[in-house]
N, C-alpha and C positions, 0 to 999 in steps of 0.2 A: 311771599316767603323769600329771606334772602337768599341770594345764590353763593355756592361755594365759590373757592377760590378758582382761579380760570386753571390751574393744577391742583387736584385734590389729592395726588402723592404726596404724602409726608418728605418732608428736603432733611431730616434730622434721623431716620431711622425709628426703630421701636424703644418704649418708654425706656428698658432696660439700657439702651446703647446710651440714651440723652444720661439716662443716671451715672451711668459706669465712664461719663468723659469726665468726672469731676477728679480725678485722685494725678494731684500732677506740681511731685513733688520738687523742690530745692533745695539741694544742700539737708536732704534729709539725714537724721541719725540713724550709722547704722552700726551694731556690733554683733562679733562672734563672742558669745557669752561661757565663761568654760567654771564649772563647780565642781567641789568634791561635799557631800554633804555633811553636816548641816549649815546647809545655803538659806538664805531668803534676801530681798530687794524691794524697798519700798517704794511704789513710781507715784510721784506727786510734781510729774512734769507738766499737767493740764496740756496737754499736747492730744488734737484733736482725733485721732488713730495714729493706734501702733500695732503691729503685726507681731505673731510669736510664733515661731517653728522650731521644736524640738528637733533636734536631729541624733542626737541621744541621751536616753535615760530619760527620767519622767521630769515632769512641772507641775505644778499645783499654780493655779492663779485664782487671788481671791479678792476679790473686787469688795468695798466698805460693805454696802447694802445688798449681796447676794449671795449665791450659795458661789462654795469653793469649785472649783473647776481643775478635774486631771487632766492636762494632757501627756498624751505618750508619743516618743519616736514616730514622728511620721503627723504626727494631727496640728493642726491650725488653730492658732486663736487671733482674735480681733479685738479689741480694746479702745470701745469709745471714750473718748475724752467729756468734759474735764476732770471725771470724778477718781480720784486716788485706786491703787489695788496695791497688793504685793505680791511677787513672784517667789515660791520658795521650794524646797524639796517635801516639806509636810506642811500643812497651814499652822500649827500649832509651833514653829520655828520663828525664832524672833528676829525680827529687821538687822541687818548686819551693815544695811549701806541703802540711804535715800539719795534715789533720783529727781531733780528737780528742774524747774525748765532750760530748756536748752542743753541736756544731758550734763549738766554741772551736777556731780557725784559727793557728798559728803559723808559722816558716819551720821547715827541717828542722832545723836545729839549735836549734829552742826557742823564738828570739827571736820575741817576739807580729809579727806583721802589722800591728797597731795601724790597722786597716781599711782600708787602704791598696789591697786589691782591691774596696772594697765599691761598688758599682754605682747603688744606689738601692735600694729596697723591695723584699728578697729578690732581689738581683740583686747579681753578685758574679765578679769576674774580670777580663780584661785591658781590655776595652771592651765596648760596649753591642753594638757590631755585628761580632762577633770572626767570625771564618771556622769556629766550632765553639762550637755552642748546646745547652746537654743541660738538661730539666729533672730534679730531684733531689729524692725524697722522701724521708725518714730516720723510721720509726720509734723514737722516743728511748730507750724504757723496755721491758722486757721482757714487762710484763702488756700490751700494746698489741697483741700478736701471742700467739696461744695457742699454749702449748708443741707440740700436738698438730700445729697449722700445721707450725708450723717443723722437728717431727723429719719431715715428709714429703716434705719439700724437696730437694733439693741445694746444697752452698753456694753454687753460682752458678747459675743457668737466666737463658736466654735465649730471645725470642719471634721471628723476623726479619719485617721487614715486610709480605711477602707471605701470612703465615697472622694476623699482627695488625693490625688495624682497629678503633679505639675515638673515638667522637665526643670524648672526652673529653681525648685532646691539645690538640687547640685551645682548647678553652676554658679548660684548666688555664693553657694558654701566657698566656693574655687576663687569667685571677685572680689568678697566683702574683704579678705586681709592682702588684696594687691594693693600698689603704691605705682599706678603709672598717670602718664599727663590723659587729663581729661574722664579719669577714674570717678569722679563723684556724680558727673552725668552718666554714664555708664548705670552705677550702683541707683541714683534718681529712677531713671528708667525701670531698672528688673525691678525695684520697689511696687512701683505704678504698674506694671505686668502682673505680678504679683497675688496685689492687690486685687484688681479685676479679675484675674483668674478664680480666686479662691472668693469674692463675694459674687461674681457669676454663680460658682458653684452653688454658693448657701441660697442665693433666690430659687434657684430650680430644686432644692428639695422640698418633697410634699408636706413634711412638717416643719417647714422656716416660717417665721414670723413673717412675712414679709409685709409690707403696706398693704390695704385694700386694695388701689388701684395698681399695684402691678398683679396681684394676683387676676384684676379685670381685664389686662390685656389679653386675657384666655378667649373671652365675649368674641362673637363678630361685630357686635354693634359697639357696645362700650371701648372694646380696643381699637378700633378703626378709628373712633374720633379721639381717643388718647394719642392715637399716632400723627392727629391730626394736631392737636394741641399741641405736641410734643415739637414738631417738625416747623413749626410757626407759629410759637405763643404770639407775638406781636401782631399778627394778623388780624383783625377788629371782628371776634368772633362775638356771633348771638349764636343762640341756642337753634335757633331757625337755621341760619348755616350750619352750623354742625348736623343739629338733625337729615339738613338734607345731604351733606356728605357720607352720612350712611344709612342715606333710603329709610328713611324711619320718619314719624311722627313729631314735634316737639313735647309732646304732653310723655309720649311712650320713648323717647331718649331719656327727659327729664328723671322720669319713674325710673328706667333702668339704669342710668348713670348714677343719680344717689343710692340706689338698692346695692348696687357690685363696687361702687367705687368710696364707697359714704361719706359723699357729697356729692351735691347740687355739677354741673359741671363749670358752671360759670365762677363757683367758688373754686374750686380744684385749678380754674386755670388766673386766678386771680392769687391763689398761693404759687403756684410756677413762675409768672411777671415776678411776683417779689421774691423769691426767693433767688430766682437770675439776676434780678436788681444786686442784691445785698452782694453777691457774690461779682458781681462787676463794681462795686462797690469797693470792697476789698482789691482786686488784682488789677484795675486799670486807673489813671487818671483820668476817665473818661467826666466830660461837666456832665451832673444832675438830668441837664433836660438832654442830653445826648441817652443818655443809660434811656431815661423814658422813652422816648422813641424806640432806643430797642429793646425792649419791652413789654411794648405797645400801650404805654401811657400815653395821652396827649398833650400833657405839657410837665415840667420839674414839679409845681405843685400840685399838681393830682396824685403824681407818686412819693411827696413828700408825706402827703396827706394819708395817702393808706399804707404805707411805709411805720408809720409812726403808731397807727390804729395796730399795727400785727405785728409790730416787734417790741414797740414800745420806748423807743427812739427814733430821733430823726436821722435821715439818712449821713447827713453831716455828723452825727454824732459818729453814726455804724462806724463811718467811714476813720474816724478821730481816733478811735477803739484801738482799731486794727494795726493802724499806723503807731499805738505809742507801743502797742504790745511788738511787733517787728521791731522796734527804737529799740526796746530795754530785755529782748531776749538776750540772755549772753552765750557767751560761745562755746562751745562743747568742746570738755576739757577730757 
């Protein structure tokens, strides 16, 4: 049988911490949104998460393919990308102003806004003191959000006031219309705090969608080798190592690791290498075979090779993608 690693403590934390490092924004969009109604806002920024906080009067968000969603003063919503929604005061309220990437704002039929609802420093809409105040945080670029975040997701979740509580409304409310040096790292930051706060939240509710394998990290046996995964995918793990890192069987890890986590575990950590690939992929120069190694590929073409098998391009494409989409965002007007 092989042996575990000469430390079998996880170096990364539990699966949820590995998840919740992904949101780690730049130069993210963010506004104090202020309406009198009848409001609505078409978003068709393909912008991979964006956050929504009422802070008063209601919103309606209604996403192409789902049902409409209220939120009220105080509740959270989350907004995967890339697929279109509208934000409005009734869903039956017609687009008054499309957003599109990189927060370039026009009317619906094209013609620019030419800043016409612009408010003051990141404030933007009918007046200063509308009957319906939402703040609005947009992650712009795709490497800002880890692949692995976003496939655990639903395209839209929501928090309702009563199970969410974050100091950090108010003070968002207080930053997002200052204008001082080094204000956008600042607002970056509460963003990514935020964030995590409020999708901490949603994992730990007993009826959140969440993946399989976080709900598996409850197990002693299946969560100990997810922590083990988690803390050092690149480590040359067999089923026999894992098995023996938590005192169990191979046949009886096997059996319970597809049962609680559904999959195999050598598949589950064969999606973690690539999906850390793709996303080092995106946010480093790192060459090919350096990414492999960390990894734990053995060489550029092993992981070009199954890189290309589960995404459906090559990594030099991934990588191509990403780069012309950051080229030709434009600048939030």
């Amino acid at each position: 049988m092989d042996a575990p690693p000469r430390s079998s403590a996880p170096t990364g934390g539990d699966p949820l911490t590995r998840l919740l490092e992904g949101p780690r924004a730049r130069g993210a969009f963010l506004i104090r949104a202020s309406f009198d109604p009848p409001w609505s806002v078409r978003v068709e920024d393909r912008a991979p998460l964006t956050v929504m906080l009422p802070v008063r009067g209601d919103a309606w968000v209604v996403p192409d393919g789902g049902e409409p969603l209220l939120l009220r003063a105080g509740d959270l919503a989350i907004a995967r990308g890339p697929d279109p929604y509208t934000c409005a005061d009734d869903p039956a309220t017609p687009p008054q102003a499309l957003i599109l990437p990189g927060g370039r704002c026009t009317h619906p039929d094209g013609r620019s806004l030419n800043g016409s609802m612009d408010l003051g420093v990141r404030a933007w809409g009918h007046r200063a003191d509308g009957a319906t105040v939402l703040l609005i945080g947009t992650y712009l670029l795709p490497g800002e959000i880890t692949g692995r975040l976003l496939d655990a997701l639903p395209p839209l979740l929501s928090l309702p006031a009563d199970v969410w509580r974050s100091p950090l409304t108010p003070l968002l409310m207080q930053e997002i219309v200052r204008d001082e040096p080094g204000q956008e790292v600042v607002l970056d930051r509460m963003l990514d705090l935020l964030v995590i706060a409020a999708l901490r939240a949603w994992f730990s509710r007993p009826d959140a969608e969440a993946p399989a394998w976080y709900r598996a990290q409850a197990d002693p046996v299946v969560g100990r080798v997810l922590r083990l995964l988690q803390g050092d995918p690149a480590h040359p793990w067999t089923v026999a190592s894992l098995a023996a890192g938590a005192g169990v069987s191979r046949a009886a890890l096997a059996r319970r690791f597809t049962d609680l986590a559904g999959e195999p575990p050598m598949t589950y950590l064969t999606g973690l290498r690539l999906a850390l690939a793709a996303d080092r992929l995106r946010d480093t120069d790192d060459t090919l075979a350096a990414i492999a190694r960390q990894v734990g590929y053995g060489s550029a073409f092993a992981l070009s090779t199954a890189f290309k098998r589960r995404y459906g391009v090559s990594p030099q494409e991934h990588r191509g993608r990403t780069a012309r989409t950051a080229r030709t965002e434009p600048a939030p007007v």
